[in-house]
PANU-533788 format. One record per residue: residue in one letter; chain; residue number from 0; x, y, z of N, C-alpha, C, O in turn. Coordinates in nm, 4 decimals. Layout:
REM PANU-533788
  type  mol  seq      n.xx      n.yy      n.zz     ca.xx     ca.yy     ca.zz      c.xx      c.yy      c.zz      o.xx      o.yy      o.zz
     A    A  NUM         X         Y         Z         X         Y         Z         X         Y         Z         X         Y         Z
...
This chain:
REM PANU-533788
  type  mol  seq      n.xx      n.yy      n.zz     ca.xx     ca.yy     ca.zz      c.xx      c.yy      c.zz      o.xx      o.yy      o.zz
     X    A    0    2.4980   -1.4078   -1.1564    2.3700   -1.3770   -1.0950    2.3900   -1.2620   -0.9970    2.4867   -1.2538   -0.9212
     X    A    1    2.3172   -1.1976   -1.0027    2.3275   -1.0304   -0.9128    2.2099   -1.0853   -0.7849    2.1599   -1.1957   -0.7633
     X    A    2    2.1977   -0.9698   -0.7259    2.1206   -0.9623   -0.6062    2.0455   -0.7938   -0.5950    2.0880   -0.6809   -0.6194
     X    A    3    1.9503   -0.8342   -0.5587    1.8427   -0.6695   -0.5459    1.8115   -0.6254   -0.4239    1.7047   -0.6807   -0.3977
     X    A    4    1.8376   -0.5688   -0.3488    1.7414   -0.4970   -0.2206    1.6540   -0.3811   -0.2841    1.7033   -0.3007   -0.3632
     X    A    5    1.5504   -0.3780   -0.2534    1.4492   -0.2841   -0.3285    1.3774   -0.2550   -0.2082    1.3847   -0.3170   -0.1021
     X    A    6    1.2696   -0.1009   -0.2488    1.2073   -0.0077   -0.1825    1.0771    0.0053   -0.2768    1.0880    0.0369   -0.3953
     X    A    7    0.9351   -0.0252   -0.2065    0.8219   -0.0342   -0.2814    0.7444    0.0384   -0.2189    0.7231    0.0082   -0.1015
     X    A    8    0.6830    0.1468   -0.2717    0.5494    0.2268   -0.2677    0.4252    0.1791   -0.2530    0.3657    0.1798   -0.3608
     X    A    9    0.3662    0.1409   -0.1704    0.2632    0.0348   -0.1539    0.1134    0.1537   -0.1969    0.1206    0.2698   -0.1566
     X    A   10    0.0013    0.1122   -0.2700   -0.1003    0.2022   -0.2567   -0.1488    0.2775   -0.1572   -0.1956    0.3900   -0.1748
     X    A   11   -0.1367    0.1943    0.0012   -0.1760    0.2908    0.0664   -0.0405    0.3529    0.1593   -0.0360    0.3337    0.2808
     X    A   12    0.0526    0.4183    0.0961    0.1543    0.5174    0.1163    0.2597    0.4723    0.1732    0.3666    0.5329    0.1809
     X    A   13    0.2243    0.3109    0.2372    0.3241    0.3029    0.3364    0.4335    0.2329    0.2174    0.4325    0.2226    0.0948
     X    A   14    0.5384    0.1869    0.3434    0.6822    0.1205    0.2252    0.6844   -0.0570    0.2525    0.6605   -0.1311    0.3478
     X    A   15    0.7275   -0.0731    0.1107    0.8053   -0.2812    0.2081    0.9429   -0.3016    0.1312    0.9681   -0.3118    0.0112
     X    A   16    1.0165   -0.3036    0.2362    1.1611   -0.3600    0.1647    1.1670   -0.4839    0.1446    1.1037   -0.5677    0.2089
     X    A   17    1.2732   -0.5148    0.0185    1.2725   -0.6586   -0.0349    1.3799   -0.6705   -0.0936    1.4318   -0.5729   -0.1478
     X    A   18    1.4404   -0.8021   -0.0956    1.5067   -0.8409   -0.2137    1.5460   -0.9424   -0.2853    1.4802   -1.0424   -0.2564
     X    A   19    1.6404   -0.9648   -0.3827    1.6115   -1.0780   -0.4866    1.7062   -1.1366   -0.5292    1.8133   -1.0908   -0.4892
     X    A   20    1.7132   -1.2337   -0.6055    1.8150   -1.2524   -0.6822    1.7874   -1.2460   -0.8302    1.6737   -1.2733   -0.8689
     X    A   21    1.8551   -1.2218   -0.8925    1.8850   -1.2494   -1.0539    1.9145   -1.1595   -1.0785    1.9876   -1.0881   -1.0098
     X    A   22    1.8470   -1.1208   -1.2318    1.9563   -1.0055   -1.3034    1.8365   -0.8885   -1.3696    1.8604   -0.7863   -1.4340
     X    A   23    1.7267   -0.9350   -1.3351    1.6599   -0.8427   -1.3542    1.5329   -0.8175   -1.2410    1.4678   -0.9105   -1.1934
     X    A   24    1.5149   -0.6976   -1.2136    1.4329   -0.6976   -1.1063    1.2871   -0.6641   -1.1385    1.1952   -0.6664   -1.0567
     X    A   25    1.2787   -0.6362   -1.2532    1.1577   -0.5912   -1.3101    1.0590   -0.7074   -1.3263    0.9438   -0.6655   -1.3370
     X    A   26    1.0701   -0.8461   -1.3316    1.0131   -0.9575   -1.3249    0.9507   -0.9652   -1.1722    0.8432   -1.0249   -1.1782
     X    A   27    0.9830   -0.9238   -1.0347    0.9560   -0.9159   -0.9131    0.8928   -0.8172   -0.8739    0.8544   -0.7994   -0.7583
     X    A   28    0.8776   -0.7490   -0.9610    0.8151   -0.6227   -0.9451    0.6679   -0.6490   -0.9895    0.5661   -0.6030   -0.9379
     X    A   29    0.6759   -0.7115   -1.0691    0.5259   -0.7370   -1.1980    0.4868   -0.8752   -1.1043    0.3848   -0.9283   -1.1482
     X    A   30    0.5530   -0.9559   -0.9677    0.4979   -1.0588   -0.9243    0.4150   -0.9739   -0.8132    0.2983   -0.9950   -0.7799
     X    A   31    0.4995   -0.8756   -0.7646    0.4431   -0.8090   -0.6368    0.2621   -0.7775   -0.6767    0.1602   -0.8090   -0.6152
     X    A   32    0.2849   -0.6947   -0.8198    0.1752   -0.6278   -0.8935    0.0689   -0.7376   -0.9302   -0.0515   -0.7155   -0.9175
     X    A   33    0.1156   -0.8494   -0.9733    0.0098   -0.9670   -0.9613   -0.0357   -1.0492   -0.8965   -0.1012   -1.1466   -0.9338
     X    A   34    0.0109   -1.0017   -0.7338   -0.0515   -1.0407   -0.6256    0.0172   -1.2201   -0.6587   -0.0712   -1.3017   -0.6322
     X    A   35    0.1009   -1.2635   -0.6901    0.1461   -1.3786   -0.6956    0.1943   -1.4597   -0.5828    0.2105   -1.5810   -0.5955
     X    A   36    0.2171   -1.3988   -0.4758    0.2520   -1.4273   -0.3537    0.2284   -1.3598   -0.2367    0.2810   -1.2520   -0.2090
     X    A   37    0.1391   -1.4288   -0.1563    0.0395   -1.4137   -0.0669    0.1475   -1.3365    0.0492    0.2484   -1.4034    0.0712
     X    A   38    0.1384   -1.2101    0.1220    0.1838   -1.1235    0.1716    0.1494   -0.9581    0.2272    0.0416   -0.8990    0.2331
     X    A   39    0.3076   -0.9071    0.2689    0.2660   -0.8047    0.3056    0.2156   -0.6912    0.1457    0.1430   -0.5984    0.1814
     X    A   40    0.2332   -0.6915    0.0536    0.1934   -0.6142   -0.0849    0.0783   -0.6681   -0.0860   -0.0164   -0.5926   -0.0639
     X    A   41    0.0539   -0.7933   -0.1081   -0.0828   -0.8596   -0.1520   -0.2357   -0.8032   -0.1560   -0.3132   -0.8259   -0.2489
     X    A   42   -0.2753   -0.7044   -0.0080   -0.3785   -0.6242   -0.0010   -0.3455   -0.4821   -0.0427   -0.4425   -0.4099   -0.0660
     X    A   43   -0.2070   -0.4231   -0.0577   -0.1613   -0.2834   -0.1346   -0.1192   -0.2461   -0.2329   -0.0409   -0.1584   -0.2694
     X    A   44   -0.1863   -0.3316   -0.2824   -0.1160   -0.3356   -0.4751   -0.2413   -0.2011   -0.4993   -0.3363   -0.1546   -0.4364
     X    A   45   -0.1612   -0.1739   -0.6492   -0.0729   -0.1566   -0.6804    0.0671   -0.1186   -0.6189    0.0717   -0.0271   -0.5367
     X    A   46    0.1804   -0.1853   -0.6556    0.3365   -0.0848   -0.6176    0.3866   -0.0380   -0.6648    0.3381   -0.0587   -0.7760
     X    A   47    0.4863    0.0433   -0.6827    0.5746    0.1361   -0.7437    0.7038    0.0799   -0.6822    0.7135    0.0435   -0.5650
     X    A   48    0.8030    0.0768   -0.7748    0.9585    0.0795   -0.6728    0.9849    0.1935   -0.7168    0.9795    0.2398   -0.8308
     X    A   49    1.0351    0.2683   -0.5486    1.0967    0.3927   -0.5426    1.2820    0.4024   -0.4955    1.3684    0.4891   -0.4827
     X    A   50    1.2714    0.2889   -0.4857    1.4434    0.2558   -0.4693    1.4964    0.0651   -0.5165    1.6142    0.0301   -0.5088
């Protein structure tokens, strides 16, 4: 099992760091995007990861 620190592009310009576990990060990415967990992304979706 790996681990992720990630860098997200929030719609309105600003950034949110995060990170994860497993082996793929692209599954956490598509939770951020579906508003699946109530947070700081939650009102700036869409995201982008830029790191």
């Amino acid at each position: 099992m790996g681990a992720f620190v990630y860098m997200l592009r929030c719609s309105d310009d600003s950034f949110y760091i995060g990170s994860a576990t497993g082996d793929d990060l692209s599954r956490r990415i598509e939770e951020h995007n579906a508003g699946k967990h109530f947070g700081y992304t939650w009102s700036r979706r869409p995201v982008r990861l830029v790191w």
